[in-house]
Backbone bond lengths (Angstrom), bond angles and torsions (degrees), N, CA, C in turn:
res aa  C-N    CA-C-N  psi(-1)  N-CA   C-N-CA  omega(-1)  CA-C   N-CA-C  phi
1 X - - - 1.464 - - 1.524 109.38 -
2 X 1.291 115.62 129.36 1.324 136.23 162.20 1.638 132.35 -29.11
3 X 1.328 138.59 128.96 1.064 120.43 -176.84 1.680 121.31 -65.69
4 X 1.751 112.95 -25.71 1.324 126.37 131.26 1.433 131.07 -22.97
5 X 0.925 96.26 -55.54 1.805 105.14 -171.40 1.412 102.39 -62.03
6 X 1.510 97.82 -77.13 1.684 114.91 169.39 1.850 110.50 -12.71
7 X 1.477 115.23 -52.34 1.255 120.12 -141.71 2.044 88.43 -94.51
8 X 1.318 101.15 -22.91 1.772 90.18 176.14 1.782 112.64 -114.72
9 X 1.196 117.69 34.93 1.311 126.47 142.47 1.486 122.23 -41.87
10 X 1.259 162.20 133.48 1.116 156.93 113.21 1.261 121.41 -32.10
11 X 1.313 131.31 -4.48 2.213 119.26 -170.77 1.240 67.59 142.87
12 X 1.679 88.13 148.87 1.188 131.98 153.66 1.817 125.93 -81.16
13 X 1.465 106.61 128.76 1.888 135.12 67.50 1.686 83.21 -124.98
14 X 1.577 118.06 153.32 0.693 131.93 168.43 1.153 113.50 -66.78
15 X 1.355 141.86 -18.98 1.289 130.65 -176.37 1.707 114.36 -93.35
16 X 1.718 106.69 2.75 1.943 100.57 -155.31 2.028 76.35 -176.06
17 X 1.459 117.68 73.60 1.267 115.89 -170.49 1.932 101.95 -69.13
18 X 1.746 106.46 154.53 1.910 77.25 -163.03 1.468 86.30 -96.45
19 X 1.280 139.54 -2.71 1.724 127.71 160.19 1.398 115.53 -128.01
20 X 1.238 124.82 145.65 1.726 126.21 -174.88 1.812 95.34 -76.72
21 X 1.648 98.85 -174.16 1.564 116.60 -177.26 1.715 95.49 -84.70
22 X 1.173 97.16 134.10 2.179 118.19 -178.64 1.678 87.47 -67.86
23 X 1.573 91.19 -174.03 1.213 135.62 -14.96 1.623 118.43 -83.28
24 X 1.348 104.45 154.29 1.769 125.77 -154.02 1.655 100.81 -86.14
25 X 1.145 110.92 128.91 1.572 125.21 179.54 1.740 113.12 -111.05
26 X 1.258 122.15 94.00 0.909 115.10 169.90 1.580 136.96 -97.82
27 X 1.166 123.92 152.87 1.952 118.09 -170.61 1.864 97.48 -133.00
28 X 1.510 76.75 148.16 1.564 102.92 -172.30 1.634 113.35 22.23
29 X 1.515 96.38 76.59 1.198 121.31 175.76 1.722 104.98 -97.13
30 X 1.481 100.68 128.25 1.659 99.53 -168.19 1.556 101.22 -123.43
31 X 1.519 109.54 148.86 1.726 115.44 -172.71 1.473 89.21 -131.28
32 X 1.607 116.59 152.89 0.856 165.82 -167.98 2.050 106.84 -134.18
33 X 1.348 107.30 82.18 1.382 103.53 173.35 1.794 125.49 -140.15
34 X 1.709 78.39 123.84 1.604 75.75 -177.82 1.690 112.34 -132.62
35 X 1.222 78.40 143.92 1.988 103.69 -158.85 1.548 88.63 -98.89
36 X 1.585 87.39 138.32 1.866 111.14 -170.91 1.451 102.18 -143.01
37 X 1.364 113.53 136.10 1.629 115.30 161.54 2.080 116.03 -78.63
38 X 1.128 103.31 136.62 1.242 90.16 -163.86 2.439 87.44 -146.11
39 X 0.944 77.17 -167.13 1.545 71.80 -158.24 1.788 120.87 -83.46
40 X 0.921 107.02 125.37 1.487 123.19 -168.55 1.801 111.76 -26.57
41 X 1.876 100.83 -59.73 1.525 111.12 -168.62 1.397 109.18 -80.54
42 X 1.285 109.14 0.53 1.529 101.92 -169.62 1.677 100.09 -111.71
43 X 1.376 116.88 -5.51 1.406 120.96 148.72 1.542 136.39 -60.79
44 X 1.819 79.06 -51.77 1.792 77.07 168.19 1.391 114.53 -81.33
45 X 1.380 136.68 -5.24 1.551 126.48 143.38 1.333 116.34 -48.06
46 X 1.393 131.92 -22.43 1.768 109.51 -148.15 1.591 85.79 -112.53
47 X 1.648 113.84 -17.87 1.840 106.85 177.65 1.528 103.01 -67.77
48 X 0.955 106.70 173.34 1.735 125.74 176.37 1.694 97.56 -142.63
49 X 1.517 94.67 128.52 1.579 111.91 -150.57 2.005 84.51 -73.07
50 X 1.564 98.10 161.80 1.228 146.38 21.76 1.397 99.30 -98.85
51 X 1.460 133.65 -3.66 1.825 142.34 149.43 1.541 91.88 9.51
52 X 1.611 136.30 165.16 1.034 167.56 140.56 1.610 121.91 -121.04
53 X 1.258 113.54 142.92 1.228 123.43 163.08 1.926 118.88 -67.09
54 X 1.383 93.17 112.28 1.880 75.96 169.14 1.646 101.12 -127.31
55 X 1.131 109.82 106.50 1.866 117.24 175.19 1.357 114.91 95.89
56 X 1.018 137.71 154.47 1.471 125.25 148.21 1.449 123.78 -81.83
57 X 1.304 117.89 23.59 1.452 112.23 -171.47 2.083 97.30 -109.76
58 X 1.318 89.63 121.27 2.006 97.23 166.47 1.322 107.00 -121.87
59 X 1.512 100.54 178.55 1.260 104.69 169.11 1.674 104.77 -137.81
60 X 1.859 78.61 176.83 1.952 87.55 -174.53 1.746 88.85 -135.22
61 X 1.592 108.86 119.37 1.607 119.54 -166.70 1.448 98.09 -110.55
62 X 1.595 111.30 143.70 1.215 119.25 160.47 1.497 105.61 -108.01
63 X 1.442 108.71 149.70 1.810 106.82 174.04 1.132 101.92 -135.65
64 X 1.192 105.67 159.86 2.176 114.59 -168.30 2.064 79.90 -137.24
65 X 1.187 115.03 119.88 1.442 138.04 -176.80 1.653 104.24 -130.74
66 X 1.303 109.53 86.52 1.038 114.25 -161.26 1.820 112.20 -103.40
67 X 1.611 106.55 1.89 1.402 116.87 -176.16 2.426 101.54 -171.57
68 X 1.350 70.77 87.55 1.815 79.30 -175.56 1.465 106.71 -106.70
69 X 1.428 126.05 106.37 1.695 110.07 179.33 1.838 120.31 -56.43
70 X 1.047 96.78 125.94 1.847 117.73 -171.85 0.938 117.79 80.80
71 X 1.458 123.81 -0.97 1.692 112.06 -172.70 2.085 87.15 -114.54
72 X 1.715 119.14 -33.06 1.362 104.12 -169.09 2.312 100.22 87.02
73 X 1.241 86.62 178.88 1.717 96.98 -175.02 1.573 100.69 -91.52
74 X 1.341 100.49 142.67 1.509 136.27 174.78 1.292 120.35 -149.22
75 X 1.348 120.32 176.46 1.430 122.08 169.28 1.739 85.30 -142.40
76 X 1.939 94.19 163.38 1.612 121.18 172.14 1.005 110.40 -130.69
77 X 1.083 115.32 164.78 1.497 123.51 138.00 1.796 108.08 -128.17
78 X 1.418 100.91 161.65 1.145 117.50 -169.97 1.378 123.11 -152.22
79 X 1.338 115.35 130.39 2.260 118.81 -168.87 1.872 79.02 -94.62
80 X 1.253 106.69 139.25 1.394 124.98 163.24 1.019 120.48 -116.46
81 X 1.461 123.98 137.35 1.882 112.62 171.29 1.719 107.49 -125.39
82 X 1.080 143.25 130.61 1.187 143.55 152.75 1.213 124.53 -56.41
83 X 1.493 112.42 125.55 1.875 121.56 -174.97 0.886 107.52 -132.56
84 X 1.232 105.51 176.82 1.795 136.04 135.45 1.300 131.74 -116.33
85 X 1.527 95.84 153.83 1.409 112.85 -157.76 1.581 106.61 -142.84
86 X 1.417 107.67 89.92 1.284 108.56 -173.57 1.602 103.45 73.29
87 X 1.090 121.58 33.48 1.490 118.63 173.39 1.978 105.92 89.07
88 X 1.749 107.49 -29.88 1.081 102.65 175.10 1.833 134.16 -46.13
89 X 1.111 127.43 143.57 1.430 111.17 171.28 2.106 97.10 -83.68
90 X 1.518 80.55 140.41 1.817 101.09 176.44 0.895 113.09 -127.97
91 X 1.571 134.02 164.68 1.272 141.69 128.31 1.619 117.38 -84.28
92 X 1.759 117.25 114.70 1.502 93.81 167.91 1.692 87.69 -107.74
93 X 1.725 85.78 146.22 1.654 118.70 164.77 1.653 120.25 -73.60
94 X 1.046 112.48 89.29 1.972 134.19 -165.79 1.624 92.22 -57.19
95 X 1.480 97.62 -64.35 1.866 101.81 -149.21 1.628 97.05 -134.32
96 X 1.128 113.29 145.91 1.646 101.94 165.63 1.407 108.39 -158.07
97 X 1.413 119.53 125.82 1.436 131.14 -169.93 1.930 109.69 -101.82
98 X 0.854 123.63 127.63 2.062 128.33 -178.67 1.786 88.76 -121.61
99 X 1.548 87.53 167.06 1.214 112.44 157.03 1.530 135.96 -119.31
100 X 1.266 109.01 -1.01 1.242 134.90 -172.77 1.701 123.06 -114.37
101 X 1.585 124.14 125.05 1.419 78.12 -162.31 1.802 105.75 -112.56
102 X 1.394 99.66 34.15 1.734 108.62 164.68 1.587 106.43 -81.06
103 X 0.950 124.48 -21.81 1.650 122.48 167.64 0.867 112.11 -108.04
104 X 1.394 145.58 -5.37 1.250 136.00 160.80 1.799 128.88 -85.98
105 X 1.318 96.65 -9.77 1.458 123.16 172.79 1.359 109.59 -93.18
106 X 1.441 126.38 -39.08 1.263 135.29 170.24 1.397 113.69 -49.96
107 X 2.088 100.19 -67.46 1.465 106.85 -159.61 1.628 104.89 -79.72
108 X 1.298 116.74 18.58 2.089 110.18 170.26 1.353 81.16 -113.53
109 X 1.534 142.03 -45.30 1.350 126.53 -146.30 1.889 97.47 -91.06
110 X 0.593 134.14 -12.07 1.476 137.91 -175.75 2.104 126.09 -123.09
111 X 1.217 88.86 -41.15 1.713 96.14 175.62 1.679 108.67 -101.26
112 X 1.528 90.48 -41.83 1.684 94.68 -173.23 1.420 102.83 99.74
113 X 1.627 129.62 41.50 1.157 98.95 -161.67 1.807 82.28 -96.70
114 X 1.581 106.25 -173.80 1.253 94.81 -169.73 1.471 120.46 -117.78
115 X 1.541 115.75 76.70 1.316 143.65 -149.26 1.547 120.92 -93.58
116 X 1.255 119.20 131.62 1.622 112.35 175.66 1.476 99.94 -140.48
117 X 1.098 123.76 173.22 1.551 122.27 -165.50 1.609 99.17 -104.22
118 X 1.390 119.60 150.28 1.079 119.47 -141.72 1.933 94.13 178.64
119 X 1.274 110.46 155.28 1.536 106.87 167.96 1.127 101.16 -118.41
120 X 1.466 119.97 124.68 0.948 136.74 156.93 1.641 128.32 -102.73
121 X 1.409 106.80 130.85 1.704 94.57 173.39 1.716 103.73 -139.71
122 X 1.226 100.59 -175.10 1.622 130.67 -160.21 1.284 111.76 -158.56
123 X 1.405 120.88 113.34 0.879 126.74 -178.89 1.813 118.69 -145.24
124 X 1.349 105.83 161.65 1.533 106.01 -174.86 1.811 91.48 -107.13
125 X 1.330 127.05 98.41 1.705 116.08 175.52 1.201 97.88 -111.19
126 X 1.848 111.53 113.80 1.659 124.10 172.82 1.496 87.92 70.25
127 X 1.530 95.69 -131.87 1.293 115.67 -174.78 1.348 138.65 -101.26
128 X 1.850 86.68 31.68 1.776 94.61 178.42 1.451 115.61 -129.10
129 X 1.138 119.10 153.77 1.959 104.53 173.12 1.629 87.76 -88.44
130 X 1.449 98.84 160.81 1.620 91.78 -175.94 1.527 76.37 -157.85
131 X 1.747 93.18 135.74 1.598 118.96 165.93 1.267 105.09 -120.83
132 X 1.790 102.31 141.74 1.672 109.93 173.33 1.465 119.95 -136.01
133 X 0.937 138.63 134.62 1.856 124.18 162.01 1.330 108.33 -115.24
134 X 1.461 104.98 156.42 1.212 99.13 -168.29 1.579 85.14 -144.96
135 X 1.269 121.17 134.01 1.580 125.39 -160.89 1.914 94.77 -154.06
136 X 1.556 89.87 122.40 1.530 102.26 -177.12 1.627 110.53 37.33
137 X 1.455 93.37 78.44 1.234 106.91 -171.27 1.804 138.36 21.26
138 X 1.296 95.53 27.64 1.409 104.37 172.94 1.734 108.00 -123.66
139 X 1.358 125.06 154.51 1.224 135.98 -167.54 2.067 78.41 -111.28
140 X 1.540 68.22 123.49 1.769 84.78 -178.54 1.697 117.82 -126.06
141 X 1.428 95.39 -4.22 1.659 106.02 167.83 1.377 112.31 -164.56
142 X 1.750 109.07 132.36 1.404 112.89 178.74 1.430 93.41 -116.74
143 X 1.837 117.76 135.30 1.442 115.86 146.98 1.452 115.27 -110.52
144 X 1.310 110.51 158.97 1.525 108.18 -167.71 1.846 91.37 -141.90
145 X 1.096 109.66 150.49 1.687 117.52 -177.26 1.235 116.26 -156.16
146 X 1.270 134.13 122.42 1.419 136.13 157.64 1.594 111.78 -10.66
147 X 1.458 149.28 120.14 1.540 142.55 166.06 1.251 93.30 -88.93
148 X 2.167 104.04 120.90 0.818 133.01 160.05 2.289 120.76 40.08
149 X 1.389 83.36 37.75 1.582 93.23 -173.21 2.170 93.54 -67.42
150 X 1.026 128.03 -43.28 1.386 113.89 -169.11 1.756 105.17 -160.71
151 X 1.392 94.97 116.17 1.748 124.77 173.03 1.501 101.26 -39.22
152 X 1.352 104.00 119.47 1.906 97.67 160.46 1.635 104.97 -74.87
153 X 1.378 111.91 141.06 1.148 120.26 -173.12 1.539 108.80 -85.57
154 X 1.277 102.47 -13.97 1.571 112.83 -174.87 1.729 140.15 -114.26
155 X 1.558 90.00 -20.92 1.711 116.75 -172.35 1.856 102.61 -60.10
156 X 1.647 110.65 -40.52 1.195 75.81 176.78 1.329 130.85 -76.38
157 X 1.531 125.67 18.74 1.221 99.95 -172.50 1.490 85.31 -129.52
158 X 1.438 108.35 30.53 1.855 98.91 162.22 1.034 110.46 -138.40
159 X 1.887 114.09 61.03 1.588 133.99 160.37 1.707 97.16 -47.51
160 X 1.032 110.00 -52.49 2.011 111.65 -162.77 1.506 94.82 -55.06
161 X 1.085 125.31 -24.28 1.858 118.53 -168.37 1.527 107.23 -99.32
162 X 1.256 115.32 -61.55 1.740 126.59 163.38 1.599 116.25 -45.77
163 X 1.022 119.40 -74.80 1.656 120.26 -152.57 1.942 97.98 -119.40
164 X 1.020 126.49 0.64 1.823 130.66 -170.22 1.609 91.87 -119.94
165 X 0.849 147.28 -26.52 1.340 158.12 -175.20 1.672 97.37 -52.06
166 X 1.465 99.23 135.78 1.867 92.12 -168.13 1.621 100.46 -64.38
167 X 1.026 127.78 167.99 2.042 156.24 149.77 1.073 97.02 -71.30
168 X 1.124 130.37 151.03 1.382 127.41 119.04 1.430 110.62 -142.17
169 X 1.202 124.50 138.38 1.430 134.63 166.32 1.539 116.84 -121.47
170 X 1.483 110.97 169.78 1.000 122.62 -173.50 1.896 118.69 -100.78
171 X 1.468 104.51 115.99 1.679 103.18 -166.62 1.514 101.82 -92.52
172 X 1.279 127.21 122.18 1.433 125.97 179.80 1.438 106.60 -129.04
173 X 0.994 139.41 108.29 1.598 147.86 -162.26 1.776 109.76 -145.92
174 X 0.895 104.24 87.99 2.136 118.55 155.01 1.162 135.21 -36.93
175 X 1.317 118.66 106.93 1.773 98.84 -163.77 1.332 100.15 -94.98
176 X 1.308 113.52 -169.42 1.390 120.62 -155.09 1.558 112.06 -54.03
177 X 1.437 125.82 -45.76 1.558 113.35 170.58 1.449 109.92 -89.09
178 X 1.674 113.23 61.63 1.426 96.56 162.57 1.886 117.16 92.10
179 X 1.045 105.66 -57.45 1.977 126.14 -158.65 1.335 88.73 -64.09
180 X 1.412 112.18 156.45 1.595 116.74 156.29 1.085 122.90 -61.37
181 X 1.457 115.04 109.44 1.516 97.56 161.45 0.994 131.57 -95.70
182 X 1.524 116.58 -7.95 1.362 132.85 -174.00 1.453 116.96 -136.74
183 X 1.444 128.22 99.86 1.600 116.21 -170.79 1.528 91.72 -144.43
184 X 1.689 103.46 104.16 1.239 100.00 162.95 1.294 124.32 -141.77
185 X 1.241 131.45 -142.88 1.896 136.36 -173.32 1.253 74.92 -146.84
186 X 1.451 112.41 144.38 1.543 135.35 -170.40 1.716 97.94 -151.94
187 X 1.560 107.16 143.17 0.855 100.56 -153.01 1.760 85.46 -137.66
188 X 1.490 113.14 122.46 1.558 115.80 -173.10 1.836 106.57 -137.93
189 X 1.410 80.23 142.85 2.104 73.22 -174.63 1.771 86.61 -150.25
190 X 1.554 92.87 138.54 1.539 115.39 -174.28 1.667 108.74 -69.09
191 X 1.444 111.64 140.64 1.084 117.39 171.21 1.689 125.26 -115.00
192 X 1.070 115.52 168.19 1.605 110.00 175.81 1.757 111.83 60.06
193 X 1.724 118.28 24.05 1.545 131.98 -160.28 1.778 85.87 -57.87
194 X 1.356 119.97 165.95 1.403 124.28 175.42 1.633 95.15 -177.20
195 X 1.488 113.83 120.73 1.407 120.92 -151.95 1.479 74.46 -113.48
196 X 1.425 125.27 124.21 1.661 143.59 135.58 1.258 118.34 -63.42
197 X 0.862 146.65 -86.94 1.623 144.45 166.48 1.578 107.49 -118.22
198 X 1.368 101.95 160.72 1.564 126.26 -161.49 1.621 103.14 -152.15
199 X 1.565 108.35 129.45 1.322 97.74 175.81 1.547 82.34 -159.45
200 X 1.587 109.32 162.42 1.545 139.74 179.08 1.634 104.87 -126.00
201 X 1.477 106.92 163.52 1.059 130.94 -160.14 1.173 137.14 152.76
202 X 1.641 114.03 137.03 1.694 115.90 164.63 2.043 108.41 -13.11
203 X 1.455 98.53 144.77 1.808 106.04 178.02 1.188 102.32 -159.98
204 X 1.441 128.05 143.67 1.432 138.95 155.99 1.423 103.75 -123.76
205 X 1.472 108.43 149.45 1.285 123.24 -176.43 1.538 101.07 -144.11
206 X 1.474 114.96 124.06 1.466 133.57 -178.97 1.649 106.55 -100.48
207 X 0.960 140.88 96.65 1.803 140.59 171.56 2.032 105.84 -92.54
208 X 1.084 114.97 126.37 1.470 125.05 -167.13 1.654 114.85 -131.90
209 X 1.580 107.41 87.54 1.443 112.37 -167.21 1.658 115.13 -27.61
210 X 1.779 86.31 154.24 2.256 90.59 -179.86 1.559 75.83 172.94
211 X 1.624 88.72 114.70 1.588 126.97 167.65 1.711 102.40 -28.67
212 X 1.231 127.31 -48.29 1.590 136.28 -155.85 1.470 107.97 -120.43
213 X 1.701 107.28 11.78 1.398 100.10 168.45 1.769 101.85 -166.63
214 X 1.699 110.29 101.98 1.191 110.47 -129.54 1.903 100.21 -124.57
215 X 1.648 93.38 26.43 1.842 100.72 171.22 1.436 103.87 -49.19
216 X 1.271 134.65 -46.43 1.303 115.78 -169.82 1.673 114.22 -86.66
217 X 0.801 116.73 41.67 1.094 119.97 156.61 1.941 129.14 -99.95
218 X 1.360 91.58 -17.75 1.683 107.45 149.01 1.301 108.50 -97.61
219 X 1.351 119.67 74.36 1.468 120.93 -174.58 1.820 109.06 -70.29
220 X 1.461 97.66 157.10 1.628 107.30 -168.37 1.486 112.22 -96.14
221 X 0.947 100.16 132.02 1.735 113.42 -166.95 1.409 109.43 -112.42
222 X 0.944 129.62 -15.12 1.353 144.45 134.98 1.894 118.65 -172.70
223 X 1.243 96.30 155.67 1.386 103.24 179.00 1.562 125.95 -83.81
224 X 1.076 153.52 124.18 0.964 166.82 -117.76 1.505 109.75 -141.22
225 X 1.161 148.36 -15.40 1.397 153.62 177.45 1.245 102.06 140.54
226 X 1.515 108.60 174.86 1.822 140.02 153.61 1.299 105.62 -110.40
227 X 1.640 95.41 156.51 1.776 119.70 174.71 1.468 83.70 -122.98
228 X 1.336 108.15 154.86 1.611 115.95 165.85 1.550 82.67 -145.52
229 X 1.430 81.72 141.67 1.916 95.64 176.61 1.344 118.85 -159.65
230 X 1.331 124.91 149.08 1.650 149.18 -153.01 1.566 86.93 -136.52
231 X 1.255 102.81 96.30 1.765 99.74 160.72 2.021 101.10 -136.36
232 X 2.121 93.01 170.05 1.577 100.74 158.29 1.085 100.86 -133.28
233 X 1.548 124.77 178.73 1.498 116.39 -152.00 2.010 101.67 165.16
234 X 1.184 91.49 164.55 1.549 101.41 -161.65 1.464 95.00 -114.65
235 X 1.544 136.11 128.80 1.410 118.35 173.83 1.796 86.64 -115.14
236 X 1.363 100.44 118.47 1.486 112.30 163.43 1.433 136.46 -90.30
237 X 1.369 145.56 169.28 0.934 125.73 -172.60 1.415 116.96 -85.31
238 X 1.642 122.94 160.16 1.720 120.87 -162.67 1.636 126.16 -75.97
239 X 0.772 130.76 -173.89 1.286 120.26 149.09 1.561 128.68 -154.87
240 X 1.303 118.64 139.10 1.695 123.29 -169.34 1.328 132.81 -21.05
241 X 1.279 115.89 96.57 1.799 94.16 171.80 1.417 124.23 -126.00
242 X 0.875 91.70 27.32 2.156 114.25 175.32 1.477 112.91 169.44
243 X 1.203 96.90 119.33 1.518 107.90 168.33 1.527 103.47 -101.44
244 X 1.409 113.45 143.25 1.687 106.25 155.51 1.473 117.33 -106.14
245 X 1.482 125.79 15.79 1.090 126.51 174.16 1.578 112.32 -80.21
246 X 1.088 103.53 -9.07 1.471 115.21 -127.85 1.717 84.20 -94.20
C-alpha cells in the first residue's frame, strides 16, 4: 500500500476500516433526557477550565440510534453539563457509555467524545420510557419518564437550544511515549436537526456508585423534568476551541 493510500484511509485496520469517512447522518434518533439539580462545587470540579459553570441543573440522556450511517444501530447513555465558553452557552459531554464499538472508536478517535463501552438501553415498558446502563455488570443508572403524557407546544421550534446548541468535549490522546500529544476542547454542533415528536413530563433518575462509571458522583438533588425526543440530524466533524498544548 501506497503512501497515498495510507494517507486516505478513514480508521484503522487497513484492511476492514472500523468507521467510514463523515459526515454521519442519522434517522429517528430518539433521547431520553432528564434534567436534575445536582451540586454547584462539584460542577465546577467535573469542567476543565477555561469551561464555566452555568446553573446547577445537568442532565443524564439515554439515546436509542437505531440507523446511524457507518456506525449501524446502537444505544448511549450520556452525563451532560451546561457551560460557558467564552461567555458562549455549551453543552460539555462529562461521561458517555455505547454499545457498539464502530462509534465508540469513532466518537474518542475523531470528536473526542468521552466514551467507554457500556450497555445501554431505551425502552418504552407499558407506560413508561425507561433508561438503563449497565456497566461491569452492574446497573448503575435507571431513568424512568412519563410515555408521551403531554406534547411540548414549543420544542420543535427550539432545535437551536436542544439539539444545535454547541458540544464540546474533552480530546485527550498519548503519543507513543506516553506524553500528551493531543489535549484539547473540541467544539461540535449538529446540523440538518429535524425534531419528529417532542414531549415533556414527570422523570426520575436513580445513579448507583461504580469506581469505572462515575455519573453519580454529580448526585441528584432533585429532578427537574424529562425531554423525550424523535429527531434526524447530520453529526459533522468538530472544530478547535482550546488547545493546552498550545
Amino acid at each position: 500500500m501506497r503512501k497515498e493510500d495510507v494517507l486516505q484511509l478513514p480508521s484503522m485496520p487497513l484492511q476492514s476500516p472500523t468507521y467510514p469517512a463523515g459526515p454521519f447522518r442519522f434517522f429517528d434518533r430518539q433521547y431520553l433526557i432528564i434534567n436534575y439539580k445536582t451540586e454547584r462545587d462539584m460542577i465546577r470540579e467535573a469542567l476543565p477550565e477555561p469551561l464555566e459553570p452555568d446553573g446547577d441543573i445537568i442532565s443524564v440522556q439515554w439515546l436509542d440510534l437505531p440507523d446511524g450511517e457507518g456506525f449501524g444501530a446502537y444505544s448511549a447513555t450520556a452525563q451532560v453539563i451546561p457551560c460557558k465558553f467564552k461567555g458562549e452557552p455549551c453543552n460539555f459531554i462529562s461521561q458517555m457509555y455505547v454499545n457498539n464499538t464502530s462509534p465508540l472508536a469513532g466518537g474518542r478517535e475523531i470528536w473526542g467524545y468521552p466514551m467507554k463501552f457500556g450497555k445501554a438501553t431505551l425502552v418504552t415498558n407499558s407506560d413508561t420510557l425507561t433508561g438503563t446502563l449497565e456497566y461491569a455488570s452492574q446497573i448503575t443508572a435507571v431513568g424512568t419518564m412519563t410515555y408521551k403524557h403531554k406534547e411540548h407546544p414549543e420544542i420543535s421550534h427550539r432545535e437551536n437550544i436542544l439539539l444545535s446548541r454547541k458540544q464540546v468535549t474533552l480530546k485527550v490522546i498519548p503519543g507513543i511515549d506516553g506524553s500528551p500529544e493531543i489535549a484539547q476542547l473540541i467544539g461540535i454542533t449538529f446540523e440538518d436537526v429535524k425534531v419528529s415528536g417532542a414531549w415533556v413530563g414527570d422523570a426520575r433518575l436513580d445513579l448507583h456508585p461504580s469506581v469505572n462509571c462515575t455519573l453519580s458522583d454529580l448526585p441528584v438533588l432533585k429532578e427537574v423534568g424529562g425531554v423525550h425526543l424523535i429527531t434526524s440530524m447530520t453529526l459533522p466533524y468538530g472544530h478547535l476551541l482550546h488547545d493546552y498544548l498550545a
